[in-house]
N, CA, C and O atoms as a GROMACS GRO file, in nm:
protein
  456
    1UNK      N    1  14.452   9.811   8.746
    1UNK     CA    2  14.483   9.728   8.632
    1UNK      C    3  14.378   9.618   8.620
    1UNK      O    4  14.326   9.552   8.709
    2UNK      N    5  14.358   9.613   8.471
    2UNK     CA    6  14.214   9.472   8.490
    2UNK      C    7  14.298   9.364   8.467
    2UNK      O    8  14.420   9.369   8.452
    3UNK      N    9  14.216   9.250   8.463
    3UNK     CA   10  14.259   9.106   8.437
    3UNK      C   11  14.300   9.117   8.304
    3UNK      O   12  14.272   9.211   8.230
    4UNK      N   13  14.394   8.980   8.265
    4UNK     CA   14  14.450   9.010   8.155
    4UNK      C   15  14.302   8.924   8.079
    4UNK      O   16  14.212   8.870   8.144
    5UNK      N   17  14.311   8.932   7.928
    5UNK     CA   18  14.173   8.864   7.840
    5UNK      C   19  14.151   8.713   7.870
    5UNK      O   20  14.052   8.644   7.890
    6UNK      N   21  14.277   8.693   7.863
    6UNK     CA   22  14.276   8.524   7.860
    6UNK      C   23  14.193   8.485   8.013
    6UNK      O   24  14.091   8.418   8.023
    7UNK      N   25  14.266   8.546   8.117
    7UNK     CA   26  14.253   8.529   8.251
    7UNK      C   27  14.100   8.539   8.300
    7UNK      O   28  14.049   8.472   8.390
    8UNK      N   29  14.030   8.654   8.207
    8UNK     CA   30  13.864   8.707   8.219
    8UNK      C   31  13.824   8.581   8.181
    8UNK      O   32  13.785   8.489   8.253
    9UNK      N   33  13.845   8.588   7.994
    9UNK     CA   34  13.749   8.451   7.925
    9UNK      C   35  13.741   8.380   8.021
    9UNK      O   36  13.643   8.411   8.089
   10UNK      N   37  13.815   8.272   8.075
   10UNK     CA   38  13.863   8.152   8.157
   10UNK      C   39  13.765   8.175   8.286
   10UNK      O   40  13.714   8.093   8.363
   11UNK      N   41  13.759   8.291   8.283
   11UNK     CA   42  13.691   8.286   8.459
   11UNK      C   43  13.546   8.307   8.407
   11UNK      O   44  13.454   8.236   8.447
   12UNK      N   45  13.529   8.395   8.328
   12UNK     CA   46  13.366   8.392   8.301
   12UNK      C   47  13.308   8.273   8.236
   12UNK      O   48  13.186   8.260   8.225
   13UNK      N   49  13.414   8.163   8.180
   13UNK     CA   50  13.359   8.022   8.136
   13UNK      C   51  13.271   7.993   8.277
   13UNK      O   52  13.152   7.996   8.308
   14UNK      N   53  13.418   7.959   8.353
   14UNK     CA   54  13.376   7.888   8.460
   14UNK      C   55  13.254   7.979   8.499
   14UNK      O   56  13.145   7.941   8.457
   15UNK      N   57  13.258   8.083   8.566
   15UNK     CA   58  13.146   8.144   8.602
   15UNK      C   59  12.999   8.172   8.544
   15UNK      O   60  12.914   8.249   8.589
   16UNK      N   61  12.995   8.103   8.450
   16UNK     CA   62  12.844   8.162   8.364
   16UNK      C   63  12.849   8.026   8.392
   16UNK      O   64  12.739   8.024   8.446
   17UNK      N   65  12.885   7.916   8.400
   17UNK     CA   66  12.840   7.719   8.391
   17UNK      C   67  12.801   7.718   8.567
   17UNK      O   68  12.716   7.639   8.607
   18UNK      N   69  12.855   7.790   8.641
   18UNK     CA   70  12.831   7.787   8.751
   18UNK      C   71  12.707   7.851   8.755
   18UNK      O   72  12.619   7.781   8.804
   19UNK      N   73  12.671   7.963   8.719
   19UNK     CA   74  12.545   8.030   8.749
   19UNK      C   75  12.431   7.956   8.720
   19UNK      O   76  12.325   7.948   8.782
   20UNK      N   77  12.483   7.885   8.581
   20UNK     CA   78  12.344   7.826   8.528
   20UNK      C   79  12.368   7.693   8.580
   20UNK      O   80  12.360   7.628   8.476
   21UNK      N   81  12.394   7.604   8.679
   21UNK     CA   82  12.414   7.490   8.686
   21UNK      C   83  12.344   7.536   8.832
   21UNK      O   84  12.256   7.458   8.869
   22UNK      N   85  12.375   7.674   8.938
   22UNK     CA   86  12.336   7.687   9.043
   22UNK      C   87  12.189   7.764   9.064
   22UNK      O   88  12.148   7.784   9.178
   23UNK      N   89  12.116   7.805   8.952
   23UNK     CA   90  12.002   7.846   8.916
   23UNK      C   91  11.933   7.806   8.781
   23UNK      O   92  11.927   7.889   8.690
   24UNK      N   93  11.888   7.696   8.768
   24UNK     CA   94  11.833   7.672   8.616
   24UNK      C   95  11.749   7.765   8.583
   24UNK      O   96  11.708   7.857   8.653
   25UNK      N   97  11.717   7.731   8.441
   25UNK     CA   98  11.618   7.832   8.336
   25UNK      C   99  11.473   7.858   8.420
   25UNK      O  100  11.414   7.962   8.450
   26UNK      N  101  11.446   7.730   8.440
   26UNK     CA  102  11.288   7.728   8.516
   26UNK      C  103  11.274   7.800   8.626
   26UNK      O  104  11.155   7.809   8.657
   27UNK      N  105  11.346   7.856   8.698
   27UNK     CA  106  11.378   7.960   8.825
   27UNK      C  107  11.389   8.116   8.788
   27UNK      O  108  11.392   8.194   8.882
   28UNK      N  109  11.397   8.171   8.648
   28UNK     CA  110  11.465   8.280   8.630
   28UNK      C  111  11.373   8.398   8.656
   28UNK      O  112  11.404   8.518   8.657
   29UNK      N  113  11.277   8.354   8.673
   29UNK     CA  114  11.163   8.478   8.744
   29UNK      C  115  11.208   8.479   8.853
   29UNK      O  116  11.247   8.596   8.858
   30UNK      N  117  11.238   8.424   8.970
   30UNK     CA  118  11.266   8.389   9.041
   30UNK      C  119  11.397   8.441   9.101
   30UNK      O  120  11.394   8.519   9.196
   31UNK      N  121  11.500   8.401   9.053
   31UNK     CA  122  11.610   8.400   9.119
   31UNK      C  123  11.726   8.373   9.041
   31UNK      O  124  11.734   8.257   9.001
   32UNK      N  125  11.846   8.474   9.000
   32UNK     CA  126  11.930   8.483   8.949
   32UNK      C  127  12.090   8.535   9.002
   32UNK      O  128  12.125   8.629   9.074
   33UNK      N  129  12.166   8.428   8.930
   33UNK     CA  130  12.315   8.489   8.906
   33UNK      C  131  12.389   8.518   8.860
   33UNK      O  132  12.413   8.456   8.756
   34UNK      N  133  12.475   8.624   8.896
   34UNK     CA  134  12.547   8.682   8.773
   34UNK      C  135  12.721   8.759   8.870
   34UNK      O  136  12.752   8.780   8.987
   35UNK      N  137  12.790   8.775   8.730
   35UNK     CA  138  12.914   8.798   8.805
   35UNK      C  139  12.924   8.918   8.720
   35UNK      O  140  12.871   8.943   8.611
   36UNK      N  141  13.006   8.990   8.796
   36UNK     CA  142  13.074   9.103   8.694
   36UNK      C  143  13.251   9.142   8.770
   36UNK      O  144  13.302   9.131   8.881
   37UNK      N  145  13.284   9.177   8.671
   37UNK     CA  146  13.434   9.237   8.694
   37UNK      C  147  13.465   9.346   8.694
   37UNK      O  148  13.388   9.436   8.659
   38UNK      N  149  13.603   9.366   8.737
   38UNK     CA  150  13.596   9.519   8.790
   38UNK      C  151  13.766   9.499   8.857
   38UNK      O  152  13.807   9.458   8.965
   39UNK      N  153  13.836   9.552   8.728
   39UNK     CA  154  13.979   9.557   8.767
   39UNK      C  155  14.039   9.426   8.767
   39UNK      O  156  14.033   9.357   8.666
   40UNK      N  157  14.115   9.372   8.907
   40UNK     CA  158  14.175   9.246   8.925
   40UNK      C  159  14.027   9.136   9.015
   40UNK      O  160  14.024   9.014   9.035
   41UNK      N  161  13.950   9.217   9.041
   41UNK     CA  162  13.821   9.113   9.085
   41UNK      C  163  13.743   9.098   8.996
   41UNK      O  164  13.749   9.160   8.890
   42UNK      N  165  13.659   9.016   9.025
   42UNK     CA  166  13.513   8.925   9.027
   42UNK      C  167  13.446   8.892   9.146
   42UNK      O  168  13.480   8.833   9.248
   43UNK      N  169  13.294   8.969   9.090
   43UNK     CA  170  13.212   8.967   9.178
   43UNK      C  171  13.056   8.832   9.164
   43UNK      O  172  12.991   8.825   9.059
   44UNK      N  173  13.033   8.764   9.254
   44UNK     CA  174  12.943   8.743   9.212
   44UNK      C  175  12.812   8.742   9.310
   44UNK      O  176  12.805   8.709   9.428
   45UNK      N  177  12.723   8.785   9.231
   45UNK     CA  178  12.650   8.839   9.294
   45UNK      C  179  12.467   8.776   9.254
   45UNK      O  180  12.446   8.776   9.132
   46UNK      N  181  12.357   8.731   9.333
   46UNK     CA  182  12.224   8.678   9.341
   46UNK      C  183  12.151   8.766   9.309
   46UNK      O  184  12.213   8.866   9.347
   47UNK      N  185  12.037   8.808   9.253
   47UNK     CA  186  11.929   8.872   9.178
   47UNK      C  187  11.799   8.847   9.247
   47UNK      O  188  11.736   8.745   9.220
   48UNK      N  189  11.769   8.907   9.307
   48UNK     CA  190  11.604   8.920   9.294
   48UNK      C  191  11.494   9.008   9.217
   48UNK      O  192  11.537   9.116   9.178
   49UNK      N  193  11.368   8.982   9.189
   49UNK     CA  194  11.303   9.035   9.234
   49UNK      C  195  11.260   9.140   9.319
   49UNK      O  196  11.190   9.076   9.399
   50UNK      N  197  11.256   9.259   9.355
   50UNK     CA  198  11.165   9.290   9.433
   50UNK      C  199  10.984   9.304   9.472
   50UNK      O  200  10.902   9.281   9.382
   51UNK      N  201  10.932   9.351   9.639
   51UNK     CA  202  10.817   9.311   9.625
   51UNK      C  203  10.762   9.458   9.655
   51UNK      O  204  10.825   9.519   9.741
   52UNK      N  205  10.650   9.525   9.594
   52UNK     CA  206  10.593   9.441   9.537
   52UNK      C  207  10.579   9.470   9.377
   52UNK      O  208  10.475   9.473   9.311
   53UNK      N  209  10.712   9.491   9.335
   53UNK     CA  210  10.743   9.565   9.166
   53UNK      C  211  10.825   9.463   9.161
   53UNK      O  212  10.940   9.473   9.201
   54UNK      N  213  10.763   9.324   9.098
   54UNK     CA  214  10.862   9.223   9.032
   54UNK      C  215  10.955   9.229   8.940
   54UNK      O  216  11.047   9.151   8.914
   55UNK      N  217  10.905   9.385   8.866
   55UNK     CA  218  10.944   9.441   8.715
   55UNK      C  219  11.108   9.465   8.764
   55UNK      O  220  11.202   9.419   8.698
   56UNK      N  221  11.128   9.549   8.898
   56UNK     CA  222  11.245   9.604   8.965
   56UNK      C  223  11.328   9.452   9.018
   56UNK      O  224  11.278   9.368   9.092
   57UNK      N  225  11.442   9.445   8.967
   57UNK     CA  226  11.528   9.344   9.068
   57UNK      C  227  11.673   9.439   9.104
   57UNK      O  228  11.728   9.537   9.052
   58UNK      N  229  11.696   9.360   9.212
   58UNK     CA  230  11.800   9.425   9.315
   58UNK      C  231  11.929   9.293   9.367
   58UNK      O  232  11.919   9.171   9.381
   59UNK      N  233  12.044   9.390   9.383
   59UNK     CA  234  12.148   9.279   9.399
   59UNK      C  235  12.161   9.262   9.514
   59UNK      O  236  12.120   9.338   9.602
   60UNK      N  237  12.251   9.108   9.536
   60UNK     CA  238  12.269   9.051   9.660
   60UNK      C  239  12.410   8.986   9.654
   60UNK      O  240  12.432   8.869   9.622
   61UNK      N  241  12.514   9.093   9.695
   61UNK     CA  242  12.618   8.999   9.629
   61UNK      C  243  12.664   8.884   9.769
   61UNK      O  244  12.661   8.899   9.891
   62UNK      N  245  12.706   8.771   9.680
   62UNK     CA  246  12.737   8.683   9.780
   62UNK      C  247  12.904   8.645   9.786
   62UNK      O  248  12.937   8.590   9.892
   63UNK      N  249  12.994   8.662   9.704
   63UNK     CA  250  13.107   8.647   9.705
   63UNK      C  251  13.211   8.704   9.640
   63UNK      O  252  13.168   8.724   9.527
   64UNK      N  253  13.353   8.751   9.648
   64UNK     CA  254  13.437   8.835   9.539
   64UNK      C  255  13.547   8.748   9.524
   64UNK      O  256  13.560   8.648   9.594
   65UNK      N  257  13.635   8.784   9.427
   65UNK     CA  258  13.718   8.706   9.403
   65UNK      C  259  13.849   8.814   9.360
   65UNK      O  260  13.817   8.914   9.296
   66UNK      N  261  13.985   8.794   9.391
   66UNK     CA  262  14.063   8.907   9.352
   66UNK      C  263  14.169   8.802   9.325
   66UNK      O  264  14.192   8.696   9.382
   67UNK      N  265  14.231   8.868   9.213
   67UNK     CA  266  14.343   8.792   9.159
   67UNK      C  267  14.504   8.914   9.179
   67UNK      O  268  14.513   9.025   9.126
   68UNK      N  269  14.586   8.863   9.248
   68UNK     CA  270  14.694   8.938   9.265
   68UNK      C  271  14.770   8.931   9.134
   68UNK      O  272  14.751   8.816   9.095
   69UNK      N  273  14.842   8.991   9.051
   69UNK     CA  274  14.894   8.960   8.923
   69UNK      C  275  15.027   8.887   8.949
   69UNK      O  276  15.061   8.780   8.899
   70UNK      N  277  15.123   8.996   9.072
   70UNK     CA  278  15.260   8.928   9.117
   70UNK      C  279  15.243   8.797   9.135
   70UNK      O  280  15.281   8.717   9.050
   71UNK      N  281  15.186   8.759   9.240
   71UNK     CA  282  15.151   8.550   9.277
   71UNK      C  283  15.100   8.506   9.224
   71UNK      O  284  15.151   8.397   9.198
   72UNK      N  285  14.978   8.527   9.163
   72UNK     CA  286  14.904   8.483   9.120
   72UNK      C  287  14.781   8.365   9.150
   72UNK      O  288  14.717   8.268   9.108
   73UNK      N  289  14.810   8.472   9.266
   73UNK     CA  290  14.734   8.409   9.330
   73UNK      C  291  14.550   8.444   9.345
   73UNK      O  292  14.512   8.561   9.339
   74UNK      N  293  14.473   8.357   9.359
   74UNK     CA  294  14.282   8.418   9.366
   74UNK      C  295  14.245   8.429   9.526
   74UNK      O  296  14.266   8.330   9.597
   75UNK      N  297  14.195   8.541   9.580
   75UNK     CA  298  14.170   8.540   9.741
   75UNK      C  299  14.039   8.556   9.696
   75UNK      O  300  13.983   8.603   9.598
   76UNK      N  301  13.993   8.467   9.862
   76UNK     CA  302  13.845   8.508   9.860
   76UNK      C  303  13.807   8.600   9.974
   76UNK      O  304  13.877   8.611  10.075
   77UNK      N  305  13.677   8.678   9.952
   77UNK     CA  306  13.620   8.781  10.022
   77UNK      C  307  13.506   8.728  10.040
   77UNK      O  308  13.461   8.637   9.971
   78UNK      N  309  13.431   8.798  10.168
   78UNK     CA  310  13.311   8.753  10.184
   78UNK      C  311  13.236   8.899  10.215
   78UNK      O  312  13.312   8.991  10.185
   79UNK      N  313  13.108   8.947  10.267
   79UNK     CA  314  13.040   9.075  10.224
   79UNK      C  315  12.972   9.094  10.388
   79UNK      O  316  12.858   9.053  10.411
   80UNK      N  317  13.032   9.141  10.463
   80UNK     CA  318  12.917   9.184  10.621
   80UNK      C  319  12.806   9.207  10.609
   80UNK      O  320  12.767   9.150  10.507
   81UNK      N  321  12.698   9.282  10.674
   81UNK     CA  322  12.595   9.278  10.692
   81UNK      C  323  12.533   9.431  10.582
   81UNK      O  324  12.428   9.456  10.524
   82UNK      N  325  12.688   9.516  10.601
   82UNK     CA  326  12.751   9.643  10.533
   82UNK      C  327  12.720   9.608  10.388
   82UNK      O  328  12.660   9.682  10.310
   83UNK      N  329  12.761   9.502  10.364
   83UNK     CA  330  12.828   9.490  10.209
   83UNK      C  331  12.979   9.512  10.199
   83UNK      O  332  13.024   9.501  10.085
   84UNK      N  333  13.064   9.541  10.293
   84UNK     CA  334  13.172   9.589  10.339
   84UNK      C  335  13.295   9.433  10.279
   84UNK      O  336  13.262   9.347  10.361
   85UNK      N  337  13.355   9.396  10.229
   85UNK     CA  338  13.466   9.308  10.197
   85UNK      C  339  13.570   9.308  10.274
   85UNK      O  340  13.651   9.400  10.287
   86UNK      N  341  13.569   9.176  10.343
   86UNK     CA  342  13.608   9.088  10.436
   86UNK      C  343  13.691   8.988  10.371
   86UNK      O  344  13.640   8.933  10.273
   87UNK      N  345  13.830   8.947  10.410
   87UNK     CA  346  13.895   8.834  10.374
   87UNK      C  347  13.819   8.742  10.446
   87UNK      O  348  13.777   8.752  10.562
   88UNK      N  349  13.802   8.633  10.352
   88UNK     CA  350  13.760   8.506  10.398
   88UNK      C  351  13.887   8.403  10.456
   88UNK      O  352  13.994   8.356  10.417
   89UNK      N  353  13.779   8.403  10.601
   89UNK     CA  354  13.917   8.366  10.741
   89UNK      C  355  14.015   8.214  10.684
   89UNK      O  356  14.135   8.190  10.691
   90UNK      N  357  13.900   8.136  10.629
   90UNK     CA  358  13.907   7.996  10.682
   90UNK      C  359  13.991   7.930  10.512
   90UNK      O  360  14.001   7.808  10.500
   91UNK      N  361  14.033   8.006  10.418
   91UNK     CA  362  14.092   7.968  10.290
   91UNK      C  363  14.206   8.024  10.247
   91UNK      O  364  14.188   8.144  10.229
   92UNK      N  365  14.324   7.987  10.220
   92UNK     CA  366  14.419   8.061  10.189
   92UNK      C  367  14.422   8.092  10.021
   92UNK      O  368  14.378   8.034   9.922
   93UNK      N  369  14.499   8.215  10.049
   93UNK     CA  370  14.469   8.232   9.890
   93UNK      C  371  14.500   8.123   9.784
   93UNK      O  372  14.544   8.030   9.851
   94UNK      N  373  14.501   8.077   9.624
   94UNK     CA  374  14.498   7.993   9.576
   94UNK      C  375  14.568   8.015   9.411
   94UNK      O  376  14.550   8.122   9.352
   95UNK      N  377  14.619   7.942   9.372
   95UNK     CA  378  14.650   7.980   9.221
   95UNK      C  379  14.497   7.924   9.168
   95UNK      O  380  14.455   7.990   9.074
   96UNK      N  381  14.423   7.831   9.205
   96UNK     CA  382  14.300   7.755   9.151
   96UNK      C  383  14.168   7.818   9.170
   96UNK      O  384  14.110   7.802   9.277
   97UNK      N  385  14.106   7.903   9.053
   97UNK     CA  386  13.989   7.998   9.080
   97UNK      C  387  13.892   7.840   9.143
   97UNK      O  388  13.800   7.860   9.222
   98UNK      N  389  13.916   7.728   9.111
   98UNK     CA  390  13.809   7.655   9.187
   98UNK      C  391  13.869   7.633   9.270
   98UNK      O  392  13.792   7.719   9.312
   99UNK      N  393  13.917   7.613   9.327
   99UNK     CA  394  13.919   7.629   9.474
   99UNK      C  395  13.808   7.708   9.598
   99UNK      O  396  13.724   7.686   9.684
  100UNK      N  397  13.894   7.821   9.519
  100UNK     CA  398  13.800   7.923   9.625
  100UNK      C  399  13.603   7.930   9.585
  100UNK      O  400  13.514   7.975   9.656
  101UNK      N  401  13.595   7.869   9.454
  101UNK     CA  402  13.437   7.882   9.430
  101UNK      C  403  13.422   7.717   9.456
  101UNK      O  404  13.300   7.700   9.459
  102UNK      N  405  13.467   7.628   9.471
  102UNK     CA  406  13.422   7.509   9.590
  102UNK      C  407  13.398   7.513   9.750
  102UNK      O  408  13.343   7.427   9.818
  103UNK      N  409  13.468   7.666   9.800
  103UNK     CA  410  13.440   7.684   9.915
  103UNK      C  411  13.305   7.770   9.956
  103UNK      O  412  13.221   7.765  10.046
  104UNK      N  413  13.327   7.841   9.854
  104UNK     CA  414  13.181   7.942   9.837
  104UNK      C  415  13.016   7.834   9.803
  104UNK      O  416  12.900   7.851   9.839
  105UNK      N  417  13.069   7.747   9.736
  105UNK     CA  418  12.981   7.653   9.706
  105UNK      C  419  12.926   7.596   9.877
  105UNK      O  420  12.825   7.603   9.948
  106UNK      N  421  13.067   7.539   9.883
  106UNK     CA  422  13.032   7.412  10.011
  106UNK      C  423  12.957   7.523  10.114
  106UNK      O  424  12.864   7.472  10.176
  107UNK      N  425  12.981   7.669  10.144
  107UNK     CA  426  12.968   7.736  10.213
  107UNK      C  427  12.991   7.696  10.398
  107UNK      O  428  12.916   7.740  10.486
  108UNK      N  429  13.098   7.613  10.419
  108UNK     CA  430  13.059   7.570  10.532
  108UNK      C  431  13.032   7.674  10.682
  108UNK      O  432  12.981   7.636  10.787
  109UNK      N  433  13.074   7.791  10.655
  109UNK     CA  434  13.041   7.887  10.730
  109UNK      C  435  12.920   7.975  10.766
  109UNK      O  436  12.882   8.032  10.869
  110UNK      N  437  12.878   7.962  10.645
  110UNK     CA  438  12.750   8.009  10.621
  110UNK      C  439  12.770   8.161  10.572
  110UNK      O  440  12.671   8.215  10.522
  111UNK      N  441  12.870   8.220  10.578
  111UNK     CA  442  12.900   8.382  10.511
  111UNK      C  443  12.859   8.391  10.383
  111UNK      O  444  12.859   8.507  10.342
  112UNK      N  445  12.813   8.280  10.277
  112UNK     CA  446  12.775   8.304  10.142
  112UNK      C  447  12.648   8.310  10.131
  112UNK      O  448  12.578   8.408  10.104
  113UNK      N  449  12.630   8.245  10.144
  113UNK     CA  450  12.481   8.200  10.118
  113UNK      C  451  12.383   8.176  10.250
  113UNK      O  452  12.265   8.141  10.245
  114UNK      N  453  12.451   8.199  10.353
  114UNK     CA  454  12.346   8.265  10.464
  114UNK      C  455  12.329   8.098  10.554
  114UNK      O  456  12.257   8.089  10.654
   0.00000   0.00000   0.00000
């Protein structure tokens, strides 16, 4: 089952102000983010480049997001070495999609962003 419309809009607000607030314009050769959905998640995921065909870029996802419909609640996931999705240990799930993307932010673990 996907997210309901309202529930998408709302999250891809937040999520496109985040991308561009966490990678400006002047970087976009460079280094990009982007989310996509897929059922009751959201993924978001870093862009490169590759070397040495700059033309080619390749994903790096750094965080997921799943919304249960019953609770309504948002869990976060984090990605192994696999790409494999991992509950993230240290956050309980949340009714507040910021929540869990203030933790991904703060990264204090280092599982996001390395």
């Amino acid at each position: 089952m996907a997210l309901a419309e309202a529930i998408r809009n709302q999250i891809s607000e937040i999520l496109s102000a985040y991308c561009a607030l966490r990678c400006p314009a002047k970087f976009k050769d460079k280094v990009r983010l982007g989310f996509k959905f897929r059922g009751n998640s959201v993924t978001l995921f870093e862009e490169r480049p590759t070397f040495p065909r700059p033309d080619i870029w390749v994903d790096i996802v750094v965080a997921q997001f799943r919304f249960d419909p019953k609770s309504r609640l948002w869990t976060l996931y984090w990605a192994d070495r696999n790409s494999r999705w991992l509950r993230y240990w240290d956050l309980d799930p949340s009714k507040d999609f910021h929540d869990l993307l203030s933790e991904v932010e703060a990264d204090p673990s280092g599982a996001f962003w390395g």
